[in-house]
C-alpha positions as CSV (number, residue, x, y, z in Angstrom):
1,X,-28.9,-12.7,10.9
2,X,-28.6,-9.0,11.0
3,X,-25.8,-6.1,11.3
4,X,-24.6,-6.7,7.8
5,X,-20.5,-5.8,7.4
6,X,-20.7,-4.5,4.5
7,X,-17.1,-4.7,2.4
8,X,-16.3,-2.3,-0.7
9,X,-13.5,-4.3,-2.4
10,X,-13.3,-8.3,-3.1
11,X,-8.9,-8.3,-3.1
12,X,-6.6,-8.8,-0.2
13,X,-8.2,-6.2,2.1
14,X,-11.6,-6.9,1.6
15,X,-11.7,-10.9,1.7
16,X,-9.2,-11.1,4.3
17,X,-12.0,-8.8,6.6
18,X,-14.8,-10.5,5.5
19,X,-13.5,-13.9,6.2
20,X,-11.9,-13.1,9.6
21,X,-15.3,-11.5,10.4
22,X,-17.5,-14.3,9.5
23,X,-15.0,-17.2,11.1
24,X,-15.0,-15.1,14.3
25,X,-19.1,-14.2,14.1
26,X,-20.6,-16.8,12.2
27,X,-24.0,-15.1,12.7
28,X,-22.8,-12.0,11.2
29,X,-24.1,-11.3,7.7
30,X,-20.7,-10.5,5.6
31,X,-21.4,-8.9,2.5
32,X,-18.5,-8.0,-0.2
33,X,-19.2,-5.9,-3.5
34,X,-16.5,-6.0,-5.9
35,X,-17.1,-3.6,-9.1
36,X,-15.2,-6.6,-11.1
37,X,-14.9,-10.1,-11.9
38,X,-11.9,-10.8,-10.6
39,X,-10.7,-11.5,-6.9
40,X,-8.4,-12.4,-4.3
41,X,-5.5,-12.4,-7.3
42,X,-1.7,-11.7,-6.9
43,X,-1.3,-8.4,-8.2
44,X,2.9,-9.0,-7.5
45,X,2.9,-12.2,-9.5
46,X,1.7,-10.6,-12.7
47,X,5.3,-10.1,-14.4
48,X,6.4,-13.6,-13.9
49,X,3.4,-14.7,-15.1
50,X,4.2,-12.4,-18.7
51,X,7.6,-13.4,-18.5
52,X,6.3,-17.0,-18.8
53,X,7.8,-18.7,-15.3
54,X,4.0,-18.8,-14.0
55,X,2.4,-21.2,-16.2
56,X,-1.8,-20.0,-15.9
57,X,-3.0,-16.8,-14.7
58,X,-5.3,-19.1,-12.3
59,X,-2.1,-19.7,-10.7
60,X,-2.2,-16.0,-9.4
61,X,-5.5,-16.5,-7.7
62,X,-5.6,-17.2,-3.6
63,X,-9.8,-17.7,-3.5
64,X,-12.2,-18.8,-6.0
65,X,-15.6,-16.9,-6.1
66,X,-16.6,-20.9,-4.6
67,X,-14.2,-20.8,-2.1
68,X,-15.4,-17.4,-0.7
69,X,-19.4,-18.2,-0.8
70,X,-18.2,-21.8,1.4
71,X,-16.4,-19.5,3.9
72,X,-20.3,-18.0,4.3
73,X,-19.9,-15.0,2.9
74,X,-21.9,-13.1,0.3
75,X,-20.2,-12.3,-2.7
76,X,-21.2,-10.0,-5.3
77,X,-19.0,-9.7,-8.8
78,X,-19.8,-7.1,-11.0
79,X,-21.2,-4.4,-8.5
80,X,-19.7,-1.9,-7.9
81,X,-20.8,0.7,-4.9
82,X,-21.2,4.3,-6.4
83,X,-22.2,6.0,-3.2
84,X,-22.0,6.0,0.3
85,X,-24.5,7.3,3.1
86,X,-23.2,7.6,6.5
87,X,-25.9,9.5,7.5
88,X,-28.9,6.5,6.7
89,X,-25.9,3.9,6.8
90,X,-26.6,2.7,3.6
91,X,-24.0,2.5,0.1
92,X,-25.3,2.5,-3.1
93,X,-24.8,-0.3,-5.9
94,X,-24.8,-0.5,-9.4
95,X,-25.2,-4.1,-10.8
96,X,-26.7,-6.0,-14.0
97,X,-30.4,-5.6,-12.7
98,X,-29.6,-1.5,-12.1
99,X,-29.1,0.2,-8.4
100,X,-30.1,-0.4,-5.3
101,X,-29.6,0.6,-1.6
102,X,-27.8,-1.8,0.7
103,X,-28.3,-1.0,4.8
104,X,-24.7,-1.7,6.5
105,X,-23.9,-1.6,10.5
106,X,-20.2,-1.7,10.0
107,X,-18.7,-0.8,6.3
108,X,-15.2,-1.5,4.9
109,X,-13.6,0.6,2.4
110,X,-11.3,-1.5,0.4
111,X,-11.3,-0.2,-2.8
112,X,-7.2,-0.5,-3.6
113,X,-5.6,2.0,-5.9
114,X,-5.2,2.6,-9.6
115,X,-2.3,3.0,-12.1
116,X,-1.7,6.7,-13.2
117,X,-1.0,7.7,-16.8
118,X,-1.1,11.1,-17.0
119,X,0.4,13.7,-18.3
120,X,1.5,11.0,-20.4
121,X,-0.1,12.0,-23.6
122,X,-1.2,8.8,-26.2
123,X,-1.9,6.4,-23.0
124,X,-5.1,5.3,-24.5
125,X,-3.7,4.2,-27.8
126,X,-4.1,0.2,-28.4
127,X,-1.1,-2.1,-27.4
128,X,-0.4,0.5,-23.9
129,X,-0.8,-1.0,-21.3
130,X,-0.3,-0.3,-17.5
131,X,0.1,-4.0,-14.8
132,X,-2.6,-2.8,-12.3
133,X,-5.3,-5.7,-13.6
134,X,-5.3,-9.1,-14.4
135,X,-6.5,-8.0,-18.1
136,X,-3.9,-6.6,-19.1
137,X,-1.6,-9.2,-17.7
138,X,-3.7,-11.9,-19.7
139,X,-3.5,-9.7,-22.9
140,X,0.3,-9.2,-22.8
141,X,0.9,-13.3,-21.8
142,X,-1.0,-13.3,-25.4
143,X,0.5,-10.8,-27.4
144,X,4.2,-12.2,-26.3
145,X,3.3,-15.9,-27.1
146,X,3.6,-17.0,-30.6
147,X,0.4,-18.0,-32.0
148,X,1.7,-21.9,-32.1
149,X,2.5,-21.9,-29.0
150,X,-0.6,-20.1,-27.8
151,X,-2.5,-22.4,-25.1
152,X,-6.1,-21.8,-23.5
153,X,-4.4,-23.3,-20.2
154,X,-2.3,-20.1,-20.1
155,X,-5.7,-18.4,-19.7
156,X,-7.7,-20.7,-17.4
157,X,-8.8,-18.6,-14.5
158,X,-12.7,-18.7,-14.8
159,X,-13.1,-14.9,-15.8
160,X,-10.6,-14.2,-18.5
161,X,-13.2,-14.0,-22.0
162,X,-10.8,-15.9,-24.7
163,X,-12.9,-14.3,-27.7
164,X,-11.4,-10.8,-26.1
165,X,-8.0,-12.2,-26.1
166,X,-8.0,-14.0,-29.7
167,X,-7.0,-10.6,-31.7
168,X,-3.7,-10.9,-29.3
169,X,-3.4,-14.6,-29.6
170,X,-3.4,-14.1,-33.6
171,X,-0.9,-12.1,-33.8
172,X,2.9,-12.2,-33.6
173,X,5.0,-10.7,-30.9
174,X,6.3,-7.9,-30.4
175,X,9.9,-6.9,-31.5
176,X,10.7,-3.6,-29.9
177,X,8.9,-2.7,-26.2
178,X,9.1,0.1,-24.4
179,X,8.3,0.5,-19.9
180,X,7.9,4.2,-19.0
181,X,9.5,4.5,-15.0
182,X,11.5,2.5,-13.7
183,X,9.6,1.6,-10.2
184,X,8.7,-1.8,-8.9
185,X,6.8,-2.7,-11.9
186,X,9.2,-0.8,-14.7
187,X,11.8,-3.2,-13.4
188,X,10.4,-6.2,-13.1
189,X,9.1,-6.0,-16.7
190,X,11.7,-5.1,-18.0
191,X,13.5,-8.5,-16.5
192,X,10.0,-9.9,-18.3
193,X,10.4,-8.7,-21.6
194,X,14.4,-9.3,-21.8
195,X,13.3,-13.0,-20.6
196,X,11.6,-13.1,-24.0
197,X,14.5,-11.9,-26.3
198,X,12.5,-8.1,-27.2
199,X,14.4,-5.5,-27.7
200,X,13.5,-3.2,-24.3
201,X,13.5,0.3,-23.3
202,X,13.5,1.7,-20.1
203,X,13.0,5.2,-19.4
204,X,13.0,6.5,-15.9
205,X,12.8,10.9,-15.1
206,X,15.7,10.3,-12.6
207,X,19.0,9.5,-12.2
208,X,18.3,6.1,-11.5
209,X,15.8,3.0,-11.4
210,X,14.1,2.0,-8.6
211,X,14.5,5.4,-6.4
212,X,12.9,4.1,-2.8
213,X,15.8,1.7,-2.6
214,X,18.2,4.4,-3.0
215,X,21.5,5.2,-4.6
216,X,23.8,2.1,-3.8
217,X,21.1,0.1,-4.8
218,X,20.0,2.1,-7.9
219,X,23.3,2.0,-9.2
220,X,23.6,-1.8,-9.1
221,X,20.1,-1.8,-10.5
222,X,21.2,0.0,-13.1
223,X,24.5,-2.2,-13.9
224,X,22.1,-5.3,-14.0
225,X,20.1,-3.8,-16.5
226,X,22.7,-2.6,-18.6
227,X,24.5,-6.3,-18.7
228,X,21.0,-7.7,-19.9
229,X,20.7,-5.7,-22.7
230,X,18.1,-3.4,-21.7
231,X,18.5,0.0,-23.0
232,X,18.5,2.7,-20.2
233,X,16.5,6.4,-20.8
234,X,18.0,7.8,-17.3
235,X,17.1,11.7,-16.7
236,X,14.8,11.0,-19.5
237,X,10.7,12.7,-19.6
238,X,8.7,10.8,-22.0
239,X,6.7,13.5,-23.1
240,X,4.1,11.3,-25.4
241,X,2.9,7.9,-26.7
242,X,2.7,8.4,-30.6
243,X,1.1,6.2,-33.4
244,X,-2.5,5.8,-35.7
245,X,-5.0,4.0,-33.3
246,X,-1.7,1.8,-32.2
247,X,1.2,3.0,-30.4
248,X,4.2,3.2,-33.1
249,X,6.7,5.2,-31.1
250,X,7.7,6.7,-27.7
251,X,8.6,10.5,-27.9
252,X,11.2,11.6,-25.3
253,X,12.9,14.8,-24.6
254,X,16.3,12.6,-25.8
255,X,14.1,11.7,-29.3
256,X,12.3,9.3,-30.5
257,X,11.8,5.6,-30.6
258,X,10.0,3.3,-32.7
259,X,8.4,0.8,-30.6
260,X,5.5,-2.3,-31.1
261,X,4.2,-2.5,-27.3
262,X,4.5,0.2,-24.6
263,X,3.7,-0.8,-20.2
264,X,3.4,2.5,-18.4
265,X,4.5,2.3,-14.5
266,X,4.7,5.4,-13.3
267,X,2.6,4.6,-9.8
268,X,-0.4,4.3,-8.6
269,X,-3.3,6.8,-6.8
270,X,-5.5,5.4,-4.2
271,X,-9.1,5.1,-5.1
272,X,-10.9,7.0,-2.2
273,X,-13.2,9.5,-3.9
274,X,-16.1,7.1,-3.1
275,X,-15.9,8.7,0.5
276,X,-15.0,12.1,-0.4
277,X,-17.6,13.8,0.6
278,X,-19.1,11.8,3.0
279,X,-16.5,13.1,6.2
280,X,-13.8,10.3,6.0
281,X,-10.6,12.1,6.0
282,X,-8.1,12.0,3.4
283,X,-4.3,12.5,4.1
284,X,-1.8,14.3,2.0
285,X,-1.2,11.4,0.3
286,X,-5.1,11.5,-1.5
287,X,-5.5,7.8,0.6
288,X,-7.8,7.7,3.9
289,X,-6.6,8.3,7.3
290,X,-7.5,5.5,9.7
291,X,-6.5,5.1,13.5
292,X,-4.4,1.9,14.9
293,X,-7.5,-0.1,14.7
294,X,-8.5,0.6,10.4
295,X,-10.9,2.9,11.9
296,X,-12.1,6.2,9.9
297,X,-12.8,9.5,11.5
298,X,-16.4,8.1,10.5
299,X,-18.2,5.8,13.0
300,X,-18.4,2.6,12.0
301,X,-16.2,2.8,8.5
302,X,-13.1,1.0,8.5
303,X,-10.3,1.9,5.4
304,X,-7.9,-0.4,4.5
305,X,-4.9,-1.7,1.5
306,X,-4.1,0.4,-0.9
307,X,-6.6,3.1,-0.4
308,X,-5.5,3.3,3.0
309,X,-2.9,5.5,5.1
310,X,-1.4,4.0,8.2
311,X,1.3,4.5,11.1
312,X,4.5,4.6,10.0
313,X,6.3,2.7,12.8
314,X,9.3,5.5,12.2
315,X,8.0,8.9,12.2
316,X,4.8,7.7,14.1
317,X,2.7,9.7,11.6
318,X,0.6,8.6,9.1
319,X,2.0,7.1,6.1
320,X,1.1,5.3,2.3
321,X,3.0,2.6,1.4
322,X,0.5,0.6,-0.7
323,X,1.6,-3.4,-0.2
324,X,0.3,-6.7,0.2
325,X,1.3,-8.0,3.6
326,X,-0.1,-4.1,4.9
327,X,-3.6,-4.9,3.5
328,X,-4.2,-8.3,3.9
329,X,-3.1,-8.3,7.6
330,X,-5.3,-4.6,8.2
331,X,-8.2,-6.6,6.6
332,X,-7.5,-9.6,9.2
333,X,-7.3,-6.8,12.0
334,X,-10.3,-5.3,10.7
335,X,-12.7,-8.2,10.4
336,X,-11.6,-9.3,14.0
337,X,-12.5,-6.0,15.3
338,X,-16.0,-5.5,13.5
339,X,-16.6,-8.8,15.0
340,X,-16.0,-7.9,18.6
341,X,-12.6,-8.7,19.7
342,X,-10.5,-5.7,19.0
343,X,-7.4,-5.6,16.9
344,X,-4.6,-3.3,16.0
345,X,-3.6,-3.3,12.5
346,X,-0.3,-2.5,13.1
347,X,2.6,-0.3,12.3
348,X,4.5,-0.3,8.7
349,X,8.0,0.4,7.7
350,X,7.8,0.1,4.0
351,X,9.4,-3.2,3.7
352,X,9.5,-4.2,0.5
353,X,11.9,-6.4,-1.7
354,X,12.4,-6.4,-5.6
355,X,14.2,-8.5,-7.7
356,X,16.4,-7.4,-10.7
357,X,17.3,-10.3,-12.7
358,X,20.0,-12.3,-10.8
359,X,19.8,-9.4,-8.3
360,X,17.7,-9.4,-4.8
361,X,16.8,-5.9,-3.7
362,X,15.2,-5.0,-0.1
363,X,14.2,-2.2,1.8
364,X,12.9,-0.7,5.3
365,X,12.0,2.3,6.7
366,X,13.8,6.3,6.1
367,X,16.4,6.3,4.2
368,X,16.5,9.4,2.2
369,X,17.9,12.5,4.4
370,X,15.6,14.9,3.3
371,X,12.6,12.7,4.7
372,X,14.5,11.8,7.6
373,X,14.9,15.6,8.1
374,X,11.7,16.6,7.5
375,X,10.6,13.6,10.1
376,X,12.7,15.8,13.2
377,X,16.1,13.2,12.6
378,X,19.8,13.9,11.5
379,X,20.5,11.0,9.5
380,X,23.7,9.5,8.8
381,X,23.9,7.0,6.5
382,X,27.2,4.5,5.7
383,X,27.1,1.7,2.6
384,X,28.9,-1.4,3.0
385,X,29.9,-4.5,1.1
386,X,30.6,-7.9,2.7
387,X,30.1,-11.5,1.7
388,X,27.0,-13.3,1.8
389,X,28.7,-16.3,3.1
390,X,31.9,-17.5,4.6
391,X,34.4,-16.7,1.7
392,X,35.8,-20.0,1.5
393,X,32.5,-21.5,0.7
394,X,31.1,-21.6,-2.5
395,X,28.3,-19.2,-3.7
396,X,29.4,-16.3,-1.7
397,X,28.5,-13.3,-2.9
398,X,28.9,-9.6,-2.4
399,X,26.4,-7.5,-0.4
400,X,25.4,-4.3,-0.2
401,X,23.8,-3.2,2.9
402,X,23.3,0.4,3.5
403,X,21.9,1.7,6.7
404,X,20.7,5.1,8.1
405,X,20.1,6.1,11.7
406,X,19.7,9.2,13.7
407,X,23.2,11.0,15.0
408,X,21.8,11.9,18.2
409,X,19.8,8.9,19.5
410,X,21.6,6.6,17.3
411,X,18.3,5.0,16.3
412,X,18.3,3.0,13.0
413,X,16.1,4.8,10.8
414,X,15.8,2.4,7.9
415,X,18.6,0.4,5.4
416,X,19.0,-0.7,2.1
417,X,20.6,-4.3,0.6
418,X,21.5,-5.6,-2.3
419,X,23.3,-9.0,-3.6
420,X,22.6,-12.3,-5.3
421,X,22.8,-14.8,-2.4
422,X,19.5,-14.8,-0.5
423,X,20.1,-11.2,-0.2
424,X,16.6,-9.7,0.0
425,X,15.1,-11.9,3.1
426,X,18.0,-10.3,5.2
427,X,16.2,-6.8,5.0
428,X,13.6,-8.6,7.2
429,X,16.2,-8.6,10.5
430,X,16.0,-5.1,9.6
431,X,12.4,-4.3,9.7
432,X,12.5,-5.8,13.1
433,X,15.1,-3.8,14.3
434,X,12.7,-0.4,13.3
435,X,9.6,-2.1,14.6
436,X,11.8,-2.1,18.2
437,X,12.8,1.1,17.8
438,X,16.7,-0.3,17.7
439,X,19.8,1.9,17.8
440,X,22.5,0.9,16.0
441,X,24.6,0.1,18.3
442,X,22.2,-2.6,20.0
443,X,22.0,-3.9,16.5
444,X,25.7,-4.3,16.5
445,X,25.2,-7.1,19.0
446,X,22.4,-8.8,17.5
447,X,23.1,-12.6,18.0
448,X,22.8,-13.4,14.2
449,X,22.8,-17.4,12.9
450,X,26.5,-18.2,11.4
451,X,27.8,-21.1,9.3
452,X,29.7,-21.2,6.1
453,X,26.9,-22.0,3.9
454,X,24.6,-19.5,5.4
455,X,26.4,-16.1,6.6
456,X,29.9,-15.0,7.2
457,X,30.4,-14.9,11.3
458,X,29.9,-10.9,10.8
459,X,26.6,-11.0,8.7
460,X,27.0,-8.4,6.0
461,X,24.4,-6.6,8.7
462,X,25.9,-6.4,11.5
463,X,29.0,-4.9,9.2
464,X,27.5,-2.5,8.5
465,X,26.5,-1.4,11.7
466,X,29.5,-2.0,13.1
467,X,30.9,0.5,10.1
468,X,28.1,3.0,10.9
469,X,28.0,3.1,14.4
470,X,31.8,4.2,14.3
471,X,30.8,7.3,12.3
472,X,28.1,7.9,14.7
473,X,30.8,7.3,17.5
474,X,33.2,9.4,16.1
C-alpha cells in the first residue's frame, strides 16, 4: 500500500471520507487521527438522550472503533494532529508514546467546531456546561437521574470512565437550571430539562428564541415555551456565571437568579487554526473555504463539516451552515474523489428542522431581508396559516409557512414552517424548490400528494405561495 489519505477528525466528515475512500480503493492506506476517544456519535441526539427518551448514550453512536478498523481503515483515538506541513506533506501527531511525523498524499481536514463561551464570564465554574461533547451529555444524564435510579446501562458506550461520572451519580438533581441562548441547543434543552419537572430558565439577547427560523416562527416558539413553564429572559445579556468553585447564580442585566446547573448555547466556532498558517484560506466566517469538490486552495487538502464553508445554493457564494447531512455527505464526496472518481459535494440551503415540545419547526434558505439584500435580491416575504390536513379529518392542525422570494425574478429565496402535524418534513419540498432555483409561481403548481389524512388539497405550501405570489403580482 502507499499514498496514505490521511483524515484529521474521526466524526461524520472524517469517517464518512475514509470509508468511501477505502470501499472505492481498497489498496489505498486510509488513515484517521481523532484527538479523542469518541467517534462517529450523534451530536443532534444528545438532548433527548438528557431528557431521558434515549435510553444509553451508546445508542447515539453510528461506528464502533471495531466497526471502523473492519471497514480497513486505520484508526487512531487519542491523537491528535498539532501541525500541518504542506510543504514536506507531512501533519504532525501528538499521542500516548509522544509525537511523530506522519507522510500524507491526500489530507482531510475534518476537525468540526467548538462551543463558544465567552465573554460569558464564570463559564469554567463546575456544574456549566456547554452540549458540544458526549461528556458533558453523559455528566448531565447523571446529575439529572436520582441516584436510585442511576443505571451503568445509561452509560454503556465503551469510552465513558464511570469513576469520572460517580461524583454526579451521588448526587441529587438539580432543582433550578438555567440555558444561556436560545438557538438549536437552548431550545431543545430547555424541552429537556422541563421533561424532568426543573424549574428552567431561558435567556436569549433578542427578541426571540430561535432567530434563523424567524419571527412567525419565533413567536410560536416563544408561546410553546411559555405554556410549558419555562421562564423566558427575552432582550436579556447574561453578563456572568456567579458562585464559590460551583455555579450558584446567573447574573443578567434584568438581575439575578439563583440557579443549581447552568448549559451555555450560544454557538459554535469552527476549529480551523490547525491550517492557519499553512495557506488554506479561511472565509469571513473563521471556517475554510473549499471549491465544489471539498478542495482547499492547497493542493491535495480537502476541508469538510463543521470547519468547513461551502456553496450556498442561493447566493452562490460561500456559506457556513455547520450540519450533519452537509458533512457526512462532503466526507462521502470527498473520499470518492481522493479515490479517483470525482465528486461534487454539493450545494446547501441551510435546511434545518427543530423541534419545540409539541411543536415542529423547519427552515430553508434567505429569509431575513437584510441578507437577502445584501445577497443583490428584494425580498418579499408573506406568512400564512392553513391546515395540516383536510379539516374534517381528525388531527388537523394549524400551519405556519412563511416564504420569501425575490420581487423581480420571483425566485423563492427561502421559507419558514411551523405546526404540530408532521410539520417540519414539509420544509423538505422547500429545499428542493431552492436547489431548482424555483420561482414562486412554478411552485404554485407543484403537483403536491393530497388525501384527508395527509394534506388539505391546497397544501399549507402551495398556500402560501399562492398568497405570496399575488403580492408579487400585484
Amino acid at each position: 500500500m502507499s499514498d496514505p489519505f490521511v483524515v484529521v477528525g474521526g466524526d461524520a466528515a472524517g469517517l464518512s471520507a475514509a470509508s468511501k475512500c477505502k470501499r472505492e480503493d481498497p489498496d489505498r492506506d486510509v488513515i484517521v487521527y481523532e484527538k479523542s476517544e469518541w467517534i462517529s456519535y450523534a451530536h443532534c441526539g444528545m438532548p433527548y438522550y438528557v431528557k431521558g427518551e434515549v435510553d444509553s448514550i451508546g445508542d447515539l453512536l453510528s461506528l464502533s472503533p471495531a466497526e471502523v478498523r473492519e471497514r480497513g481503515v486505520d484508526l487512531h483515538r487519542n491523537h491528535e494532529v498539532v501541525e500541518v506541513d504542506p510543504e514536506r506533506q507531512t501533519v504532525s501527531v501528538e499521542g500516548a508514546d509522544g509525537t511523530f511525523e506522519q507522510p500524507y498524499d491526500d489530507l482531510l481536514i475534518a476537525t468540526g467546531a467548538r462551543a463558544v463561551t465567552e465573554p460569558i464570564d464564570g463559564t469554567d465554574l463546575d456544574d456549566v456546561f456547554t452540549m458540544h461533547h458526549m461528556h458533558s451529555a453523559a455528566a448531565l444524564r447523571a446529575l439529572l437521574t436520582p441516584p436510585e435510579e442511576a443505571d451503568d446501562a445509561m452509560f454503556d458506550a465503551g469510552y465513558v470512565d464511570l469513576s469520572e461520572l460517580s461524583e454526579y451519580v451521588e448526587r441529587d438533581p438539580p432543582e433550578t437550571v438555567a440555558v444561556v441562548g436560545g438557538g438549536y441547543v437552548g431550545v431543545e434543552m430547555a424541552e429537556a430539562f422541563r421533561g424532568r419537572d426543573l424549574d428552567t430558565h431561558l435567556y436569549q439577547r433578542s427578541d426571540r428564541p430561535a432567530p434563523p427560523f424567524g419571527e412567525a416562527v419565533g413567536d410560536e416558539i416563544t408561546a410553546y415555551l411559555d405554556d410549558a413553564g419555562v421562564d423566558l429572559h427575552l432582550n436579556t445579556e447574561v453578563e456572568a456565571l456567579a458562585g464559590d468553585g460551583s455555579v450558584e447564580r446567573v447574573v443578567a442585566d434584568d438581575g439575578a437568579v439563583e440557579v443549581d446547573l447552568v448549559v451555555v448555547g450560544i454557538g459554535i466556532r469552527p476549529n480551523a487554526e490547525l491550517v492557519a498558517e499553512t495557506g488554506v484560506e479561511l472565509g469571513g466566517s473563521g471556517a475554510i473555504v473549499t471549491d465544489e469538490y471539498g478542495r482547499t486552495a492547497v493542493e491535495g487538502i480537502y476541508a469538510a463539516g463543521d470547519c468547513a464553508e461551502n456553496r450556498h445554493t442561493v447566493t452562490g457564494e460561500n456559506d457556513w451552515v455547520p450540519l450533519g447531512l452537509t458533512a457526512n455527505r462532503a466526507g462521502r464526496a470527498i473520499g470518492q474523489t481522493v479515490a479517483g472518481e470525482p465528486a461534487p459535494v454539493g450545494e446547501i440551503a441551510g435546511t434545518a428542522v427543530l423541534k419545540a415540545f409539541d411543536l415542529e419547526c423547519g427552515r430553508t434558505g434567505i429569509i431575513d431581508h437584510d441578507r437577502a439584500e445584501a445577497a443583490g435580491f428584494d425580498p418579499v416575504s408573506e406568512t400564512i396559516t392553513a391546515g395540516s390536513r383536510s379539516g374534517y379529518y381528525p388531527g388537523n392542525a394549524e400551519t405556519t409557512v412563511t416564504l420569501t422570494a425575490d420581487r423581480e425574478s420571483g425566485r423563492l429565496l427561502g421559507g419558514t414552517i411551523a405546526g404540530e402535524d408532521r410539520a417540519a418534513i414539509r420544509i423538505d419540498t422547500l429545499a428542493t424548490a431552492l436547489h431548482e432555483a424555483t420561482t414562486v409561481e412554478e411552485l404554485e403548481r407543484f403537483d403536491l400528494a393530497y388525501a384527508p389524512p395527509f394534506s388539505p388539497v391546497w397544501d399549507p405550501i402551495l398556500v402560501a405561495a399562492k398568497v405570496l405570489d399575488g403580492t408579487l403580482s400585484a
